[in-house]
Structures are given as C-alpha cells and as structure tokens.
C-alpha positions in Angstrom: -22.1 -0.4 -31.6 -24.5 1.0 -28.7 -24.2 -0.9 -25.1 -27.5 -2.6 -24.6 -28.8 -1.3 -21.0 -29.7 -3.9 -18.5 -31.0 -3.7 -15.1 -27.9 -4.6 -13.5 -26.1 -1.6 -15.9 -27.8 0.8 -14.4 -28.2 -0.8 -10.7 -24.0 -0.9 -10.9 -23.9 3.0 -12.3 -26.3 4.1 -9.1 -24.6 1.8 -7.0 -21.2 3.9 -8.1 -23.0 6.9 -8.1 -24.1 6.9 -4.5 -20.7 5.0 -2.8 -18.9 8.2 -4.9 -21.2 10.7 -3.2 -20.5 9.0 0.4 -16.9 8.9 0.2 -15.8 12.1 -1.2 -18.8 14.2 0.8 -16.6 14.1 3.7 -14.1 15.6 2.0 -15.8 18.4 0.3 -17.5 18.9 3.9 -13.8 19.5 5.3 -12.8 21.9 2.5 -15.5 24.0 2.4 -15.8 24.1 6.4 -12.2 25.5 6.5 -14.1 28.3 5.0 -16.6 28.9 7.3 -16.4 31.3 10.4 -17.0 29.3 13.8 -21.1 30.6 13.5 -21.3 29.1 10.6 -18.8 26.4 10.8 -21.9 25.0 13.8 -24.9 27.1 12.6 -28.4 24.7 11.7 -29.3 24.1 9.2 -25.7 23.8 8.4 -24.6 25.9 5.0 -23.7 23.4 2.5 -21.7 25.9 0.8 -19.8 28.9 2.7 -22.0 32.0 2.5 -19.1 34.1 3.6 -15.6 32.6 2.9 -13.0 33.6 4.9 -9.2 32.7 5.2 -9.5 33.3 9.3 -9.1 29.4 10.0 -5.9 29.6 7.8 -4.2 33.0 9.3 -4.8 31.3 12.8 -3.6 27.9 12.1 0.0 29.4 10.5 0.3 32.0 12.2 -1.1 31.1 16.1 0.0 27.6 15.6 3.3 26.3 13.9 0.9 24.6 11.5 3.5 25.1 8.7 6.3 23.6 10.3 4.1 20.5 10.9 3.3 20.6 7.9 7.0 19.8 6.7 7.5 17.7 9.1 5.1 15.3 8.0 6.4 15.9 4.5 10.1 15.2 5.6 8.8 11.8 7.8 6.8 10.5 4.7 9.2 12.0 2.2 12.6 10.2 3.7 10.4 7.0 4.9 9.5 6.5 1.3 12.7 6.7 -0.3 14.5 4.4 2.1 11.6 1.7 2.5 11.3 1.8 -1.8 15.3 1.2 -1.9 15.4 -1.9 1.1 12.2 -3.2 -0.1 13.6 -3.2 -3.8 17.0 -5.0 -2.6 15.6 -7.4 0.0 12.6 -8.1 -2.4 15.5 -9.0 -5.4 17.4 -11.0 -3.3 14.6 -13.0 -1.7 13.3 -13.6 -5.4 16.3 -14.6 -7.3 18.9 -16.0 -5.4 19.1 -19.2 -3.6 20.8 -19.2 -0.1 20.4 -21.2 3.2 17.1 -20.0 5.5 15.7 -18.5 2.1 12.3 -19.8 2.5 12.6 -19.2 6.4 13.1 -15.5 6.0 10.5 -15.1 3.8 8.0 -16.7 6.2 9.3 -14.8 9.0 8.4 -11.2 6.6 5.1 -12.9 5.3 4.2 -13.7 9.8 5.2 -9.9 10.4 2.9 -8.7 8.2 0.1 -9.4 10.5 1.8 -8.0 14.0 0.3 -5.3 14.6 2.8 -2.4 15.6 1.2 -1.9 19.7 2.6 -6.0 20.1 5.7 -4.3 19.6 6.2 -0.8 20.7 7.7 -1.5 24.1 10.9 -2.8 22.8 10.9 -0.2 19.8 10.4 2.8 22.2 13.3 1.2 24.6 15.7 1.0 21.1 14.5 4.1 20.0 15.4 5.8 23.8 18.7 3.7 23.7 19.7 5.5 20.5 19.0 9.2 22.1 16.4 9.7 18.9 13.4 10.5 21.1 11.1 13.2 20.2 12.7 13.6 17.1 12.4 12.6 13.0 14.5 9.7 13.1 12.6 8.2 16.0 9.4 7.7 13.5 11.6 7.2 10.3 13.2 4.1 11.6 11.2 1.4 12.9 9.2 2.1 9.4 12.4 1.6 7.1 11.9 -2.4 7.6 7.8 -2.8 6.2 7.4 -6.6 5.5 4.6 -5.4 2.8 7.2 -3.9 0.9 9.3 -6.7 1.0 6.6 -9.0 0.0 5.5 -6.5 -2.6 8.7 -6.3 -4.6 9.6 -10.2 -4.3 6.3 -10.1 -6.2 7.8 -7.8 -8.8 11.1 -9.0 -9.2 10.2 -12.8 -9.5 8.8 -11.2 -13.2 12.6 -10.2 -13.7 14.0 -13.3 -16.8 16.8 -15.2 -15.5 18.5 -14.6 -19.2 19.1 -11.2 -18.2 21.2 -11.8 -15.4 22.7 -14.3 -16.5 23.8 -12.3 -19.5 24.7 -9.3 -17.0 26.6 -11.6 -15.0 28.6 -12.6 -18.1 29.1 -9.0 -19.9 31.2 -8.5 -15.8 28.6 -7.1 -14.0 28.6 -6.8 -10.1 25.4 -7.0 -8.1 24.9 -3.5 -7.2 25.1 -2.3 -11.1 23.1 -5.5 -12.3 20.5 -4.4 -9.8 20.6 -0.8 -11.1 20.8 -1.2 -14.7 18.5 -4.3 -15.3 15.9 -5.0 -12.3 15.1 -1.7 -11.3 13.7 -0.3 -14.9 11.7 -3.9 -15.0 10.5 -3.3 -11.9 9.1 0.3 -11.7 5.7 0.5 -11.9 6.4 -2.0 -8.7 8.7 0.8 -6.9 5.9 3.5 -7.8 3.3 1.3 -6.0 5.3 0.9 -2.7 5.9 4.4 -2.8 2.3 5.8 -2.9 1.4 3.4 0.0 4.4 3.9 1.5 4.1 7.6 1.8 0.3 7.6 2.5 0.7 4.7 5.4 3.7 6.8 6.5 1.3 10.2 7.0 -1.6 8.5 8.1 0.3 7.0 11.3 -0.9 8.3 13.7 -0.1 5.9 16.2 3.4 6.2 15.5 4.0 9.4 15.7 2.1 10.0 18.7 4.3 7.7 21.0 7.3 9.2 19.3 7.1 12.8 19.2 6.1 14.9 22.5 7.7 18.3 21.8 5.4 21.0 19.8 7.2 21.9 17.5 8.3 18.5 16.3 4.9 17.3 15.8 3.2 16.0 12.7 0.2 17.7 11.1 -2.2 14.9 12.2 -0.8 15.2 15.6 -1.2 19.1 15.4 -4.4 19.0 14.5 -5.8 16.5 17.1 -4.0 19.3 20.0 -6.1 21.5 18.0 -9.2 19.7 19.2 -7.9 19.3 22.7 -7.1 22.7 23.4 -10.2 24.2 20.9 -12.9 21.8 20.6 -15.1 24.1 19.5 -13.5 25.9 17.1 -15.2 23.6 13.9 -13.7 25.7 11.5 -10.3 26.3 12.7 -10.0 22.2 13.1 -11.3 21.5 9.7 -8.7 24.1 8.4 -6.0 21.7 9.3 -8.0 18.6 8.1 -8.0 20.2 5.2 -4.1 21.1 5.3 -3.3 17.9 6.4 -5.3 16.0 3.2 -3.9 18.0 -0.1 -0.7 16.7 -0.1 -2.2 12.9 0.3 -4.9 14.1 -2.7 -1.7 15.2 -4.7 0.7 12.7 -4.3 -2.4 9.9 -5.8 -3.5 12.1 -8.4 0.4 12.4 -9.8 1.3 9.3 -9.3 -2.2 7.4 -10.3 -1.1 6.5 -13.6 2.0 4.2 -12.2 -0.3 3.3 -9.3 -2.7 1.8 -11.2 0.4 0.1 -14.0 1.9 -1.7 -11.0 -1.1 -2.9 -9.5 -2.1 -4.3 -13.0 1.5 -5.9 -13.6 1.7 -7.3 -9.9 -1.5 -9.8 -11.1 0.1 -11.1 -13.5 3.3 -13.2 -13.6 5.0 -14.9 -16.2 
C-alpha cells in the first residue's frame, strides 16, 4: 500500500534534505581542502572539488609536526577515559538504583546538581589536585578529573533501574557475591546502556578542548585538537595544512559512531522506556 503524499511529507523530506546538506558540508569542505595546495586551499572562486590532489598537507603534518603522536594521544586519553568512566558509571549507577542505604537520595541529588557545573567553576581546585599529585602535563592529568562524569552516573541508574529484582534475589540465593552478581546478571541487561555512555564518553572525551588545554603544555604531549589549533597559531595561513589535521582529528570520531551506531541507537531506545 503506496504512502499518500501530503504537503507536510514533502515540506519534512526538504526540510531533511537541506539541514543534511548544512551539517555534513562542513565536513566534506574539511576533507577535500586537506587536499588542496595552500593556492587553492584560498584561491576565488573557491574549487569545490580539488583540481589537483595532493598528500602535501599530510607529509607536512606527520612528518614536520608530531601530528601522529597526537594523534594517539588523543586515542589513549579517550580510549582509557572511556573504559574507566563506562565501569564507575555502571557500579555507581547499580548501586544507586538498587540498593537502599542512608544519604541514598542525597547522593543522587548531589550527581543530578553536578551535572550542570560547568567544569571552569571548578578547575582551580582540580589544577591545584592535579599539581599536588605531580601528574602535570601529562595523560593522567586529563584522564582523571573525567573518570567521575555525573551523566554517566545518571545514565546507568537509568538502565539498571530496568534490572528485575527476581534476578538478584535469585543470584543472591544460588551464593553469589556482588562483584559476580554484577558481572553475570546486570551487566549483559544493561549493554546497549554501557555502549551509549561509551560513544559519548569517548566523543566528550576528544572533543575537550578545554580540558586538555589547561592540562597539557609540553608539545609532544598534546592532543590532536590542541595540535591543530598551534597549527593555526604558528601558520594561519596555511588553509590546507590546518584542514589536514581537521580532517585527521574527525575520522576516528566518524568511525567510532558509525561502528558503534547500531548499540547507540538500541540504548537510547531502551533508556525511554522502563518497566
């Protein structure tokens, strides 16, 4: 049976059509500017597609820049961030959902208020911990003040309040302890929920900027967002060899969402529903 076509079909489908078109040109902009030599990178009329590739951009940014070691820097700092923030979220989140102990309903509220601090409020005292702890300049220093994300926390209490009660109870009965309870029975129901965090942790985590700025000073310990912003200190007209390391700095973002879209889009679609 054929779709009857309405006005507001096709105003939605244009609609669609033309937010698409404004939110991945600057993308495809970036790409194929990483392309283009620095004439054509600024030439006008601009070339909407490169009339002469060349990997120039790329053979300067690796080679006259340590753009591949900021590279895996930012891969470690996400990579590490998201792994520990998935497993505290996923225990705090568990414990807050289904067990009952004193200053239960305070803590929560004290997560659900943190939320909305924003991270300058606190920097001060993080930056003085973080100098305390001799972790300056270094991995650790951006790593740790993110471990604790009150969205993640929230996020899983979400997820885990789906967990039944029966099953608990009948782990607690068959002799299990917390920790294998935890393992075994919560974390399969609560997956898709762990795959959620983990995309936004890891894109939150590569995207801050801030962060990392106030955190890292040495070169060679800096971030590919904070590598490519020296870039355009120290070059700001070299269009071409800028956009090189936009571009360098987005695939892994692109990737991770495009691999992990399917469990993004399950855990969103099971966190609206309870019950």
């Amino acid at each position: 049976m054929k779709k009857k076509i309405t006005p507001f079909s096709i105003f939605s489908i244009t609609s669609l059509g033309i937010l698409t078109v404004i939110f991945v040109f600057p993308f495809y902009w970036i790409m194929t500017g990483a392309f283009k030599s620095q004439g054509d990178a600024i030439k006008i009329p601009p070339q909407w597609w490169p009339e002469a590739p060349t990997l120039e951009n790329f053979e300067k940014l690796l080679i006259q820049n340590p753009a591949g070691q900021w590279l895996l820097n930012s891969i470690l700092i996400a990579g590490l961030t998201t792994l520990a923030v998935c497993l505290t979220s996923s225990l705090a989140g568990y414990v807050l959902a289904k067990k009952r102990f004193y200053g239960q309903k305070m803590l929560f509220s004290i997560f659900i208020m943190a939320m909305a601090l924003p991270k300058q409020v606190i920097i001060v005292p993080l930056v003085r911990m973080i100098s305390f702890l001799n972790m300056h300049d270094s991995m650790m220093a951006v790593i740790l003040p993110l471990i604790g994300w009150p969205f993640g926390v929230f996020l899983m209490k979400q997820f885990s309040e789906n967990v039944p009660k029966e099953l608990l109870e009948s782990a607690k009965i068959d002799g299990c302890n917390e920790l294998r309870t935890f393992s075994n029975i919560v974390l399969p129901i609560v997956k898709p929920g762990v795959a959620s965090l983990a995309i936004f942790t890891f894109i939150n985590t590569w995207n801050d900027y801030f962060m990392q700025l106030v955190m890292l000073s040495s070169r060679d310990n800096l971030t590919i967002s904070l590598g490519v912003a020296t870039l355009q200190a120290e070059l700001s007209t070299n269009y071409g060899l800028i956009m090189a390391g936009a571009a360098l700095a987005a695939v892994p973002i692109v990737t991770v969402f495009l691999v992990f879209q399917k469990s993004f889009t399950q855990g969103i679609t099971m966190g609206a529903v309870k019950g």
